[in-house]
N, C-alpha and C positions, 0 to 999 in steps of 0.2 A: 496125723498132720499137725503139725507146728501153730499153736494158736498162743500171741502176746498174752492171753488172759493167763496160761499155765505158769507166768512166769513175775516176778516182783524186781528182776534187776536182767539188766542186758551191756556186759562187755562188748568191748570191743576193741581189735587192734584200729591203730590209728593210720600208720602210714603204708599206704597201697589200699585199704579201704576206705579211709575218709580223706585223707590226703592224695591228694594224685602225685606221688614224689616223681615216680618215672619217666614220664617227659622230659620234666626239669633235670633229673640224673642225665639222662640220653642227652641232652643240648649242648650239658656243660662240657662233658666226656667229646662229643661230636667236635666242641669248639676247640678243647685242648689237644684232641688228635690234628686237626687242621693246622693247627700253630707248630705241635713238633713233626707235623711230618709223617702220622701215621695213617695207614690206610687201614680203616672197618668197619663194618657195616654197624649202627645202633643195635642190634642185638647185637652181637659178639663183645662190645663196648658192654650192654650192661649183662651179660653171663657171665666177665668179667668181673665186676662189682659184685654181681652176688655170689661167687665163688669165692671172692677173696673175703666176704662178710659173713660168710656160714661157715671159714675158721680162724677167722680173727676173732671173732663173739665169743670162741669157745677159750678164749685163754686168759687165763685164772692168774693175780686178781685182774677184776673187769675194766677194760681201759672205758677212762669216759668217749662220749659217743661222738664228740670232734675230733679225738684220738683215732676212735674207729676208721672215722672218712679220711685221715690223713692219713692210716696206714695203709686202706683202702687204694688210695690215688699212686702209695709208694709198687702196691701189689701189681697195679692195675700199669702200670709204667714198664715195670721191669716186663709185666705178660708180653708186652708190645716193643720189646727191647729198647726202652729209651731213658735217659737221664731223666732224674724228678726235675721238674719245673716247680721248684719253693713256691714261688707267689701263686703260683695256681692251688698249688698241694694246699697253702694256707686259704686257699679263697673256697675251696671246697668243703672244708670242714666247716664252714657256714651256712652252707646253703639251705638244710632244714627252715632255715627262720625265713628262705622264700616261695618255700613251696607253696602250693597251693591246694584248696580243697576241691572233691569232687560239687558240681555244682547242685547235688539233689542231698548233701551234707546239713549246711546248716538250718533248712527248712525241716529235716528229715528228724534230727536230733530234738528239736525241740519238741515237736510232735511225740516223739517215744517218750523223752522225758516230763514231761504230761503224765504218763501213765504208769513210767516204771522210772526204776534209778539206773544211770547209765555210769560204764565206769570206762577209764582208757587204760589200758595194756601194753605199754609202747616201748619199745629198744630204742629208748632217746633217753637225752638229759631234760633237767627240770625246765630251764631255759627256752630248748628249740618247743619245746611238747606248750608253754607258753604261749610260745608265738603261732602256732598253731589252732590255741584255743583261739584266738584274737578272729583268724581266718573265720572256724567255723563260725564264729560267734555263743559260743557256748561254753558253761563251767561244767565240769564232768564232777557229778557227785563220790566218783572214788578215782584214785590216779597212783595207778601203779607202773614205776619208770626204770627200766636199768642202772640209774642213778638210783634210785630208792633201794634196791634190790641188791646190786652188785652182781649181774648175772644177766643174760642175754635170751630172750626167748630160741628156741623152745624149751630151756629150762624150765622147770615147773615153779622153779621159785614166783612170777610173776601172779599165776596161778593160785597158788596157794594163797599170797598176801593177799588178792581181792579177793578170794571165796572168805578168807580170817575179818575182812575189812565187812563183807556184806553178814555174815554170821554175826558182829559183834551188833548190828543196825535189826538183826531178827531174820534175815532172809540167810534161810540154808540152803545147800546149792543145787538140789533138786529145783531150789525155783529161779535156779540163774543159768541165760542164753549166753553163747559166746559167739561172735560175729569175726570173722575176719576173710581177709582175700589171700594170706600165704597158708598154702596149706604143711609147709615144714612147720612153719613158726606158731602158729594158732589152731590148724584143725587136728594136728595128729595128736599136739598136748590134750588137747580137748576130748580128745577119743579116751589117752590113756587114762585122764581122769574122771572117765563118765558123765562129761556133760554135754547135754543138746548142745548142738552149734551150727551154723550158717553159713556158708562160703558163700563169699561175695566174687562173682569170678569177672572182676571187669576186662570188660573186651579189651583184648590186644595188649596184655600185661603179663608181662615174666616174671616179676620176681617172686623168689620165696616158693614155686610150685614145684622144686625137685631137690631131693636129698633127703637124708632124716625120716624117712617113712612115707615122704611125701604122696607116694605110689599107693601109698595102702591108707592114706589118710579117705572116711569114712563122713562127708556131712549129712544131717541130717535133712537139709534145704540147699538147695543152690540155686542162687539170683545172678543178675547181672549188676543190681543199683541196690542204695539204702532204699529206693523208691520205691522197687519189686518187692526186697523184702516187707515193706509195710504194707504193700497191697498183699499182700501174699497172707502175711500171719493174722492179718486185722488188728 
């Protein structure tokens, strides 16, 4: 069993487990189908978005991560057979700086980080990942970002830079937890590199749980909240 005491630092991805980005995806997609005309249900809308985001991430070099959501919105347009809407396509690639957190987040963090060093892991620019901390209310003692990296989870690069960042600090990575809710992007990297980790499985959330290994991705723990996991490990 998984006890915080085995451990001196705990990653984490940010958005789908600390950030609730999903809704807010679903709303804006919902709003901009209504406006040109398209008829589908919020899944289909966001299978969409994550299909068109697990291989746009992959193409080398890394576009920055408002790049992403406009190619995203270009992706997600043409699925649904319809001209890009510009001012939407441009209002979309903002939207990270409105998402918001889950509500058991900024109570949650600061409590861990109490006790261990916390780091963020996130397929965002430096920017949105920002405004995010602002949300939680919290500074994340390591931050490793696709803008820092030039590369997209589940590449390992993200991986590697915070295991190099918490080695350089004394903690080797037998004593580092990794936390996240997609199991492409966080739980299957985390298998292949041999570290404990936690799936965060919040209710009623798609993205990131199919593709890439995802089927064979392996946690150690699985919760529903940051809340479970800290009752869970103590």
């Amino acid at each position: 069993m998984l006890r915080l005491s085995n451990f001196d630092a705990v990653t984490f991805d940010v958005y789908g487990t600390l950030i609730d980005w999903e809704p807010s995806i679903a709303k804006f997609l919902g709003d901009w189908a209504s406006k040109v005309g398209v008829t589908a249900t919020g899944q289909n809308l966001i299978m969409s978005f994550d299909g068109a985001r697990a291989v746009i991430q992959k193409e080398r070099p890394a576009h920055p991560y408002p790049e992403i959501l406009r190619r995203c919105f270009d992706w997600i347009s043409a699925d649904f057979g319809v001209p890009v809407a510009a001012a939407m396509r441009e209002a979309f690639s903002t939207t990270p700086h409105h998402w918001p957190s889950y509500d058991d987040v900024p109570r949650g963090l600061k409590q861990l980080q109490a006790r261990a060093k916390i780091g963020a892991l996130s397929n965002i620019d430096n920017a949105a990942l920002a405004s995010s901390c602002s949300k939680m209310g919290i500074s994340f003692d390591i931050v490793v970002t696709a803008e820092r990296v030039g590369a997209y989870k589940p590449s390992l690069e993200h991986f590697e830079t915070a295991l190099a960042d918490l080695e350089a600090v004394g903690i080797p990575r037998s004593r580092v937890l990794h936390v996240g809710q997609s199991l492409r992007a966080d739980i299957t990297p985390a298998n292949q590199l041999g570290l404990q980790c936690v799936w965060i499985n919040r209710p009623s959330r798609l993205l990131g749980l199919s593709g890439e290994g995802a089927a064979e991705a392996r946690p150690d723990l699985t919760v529903a909240s940051l809340a479970e996991m800290l009752a869970t490990i103590g």
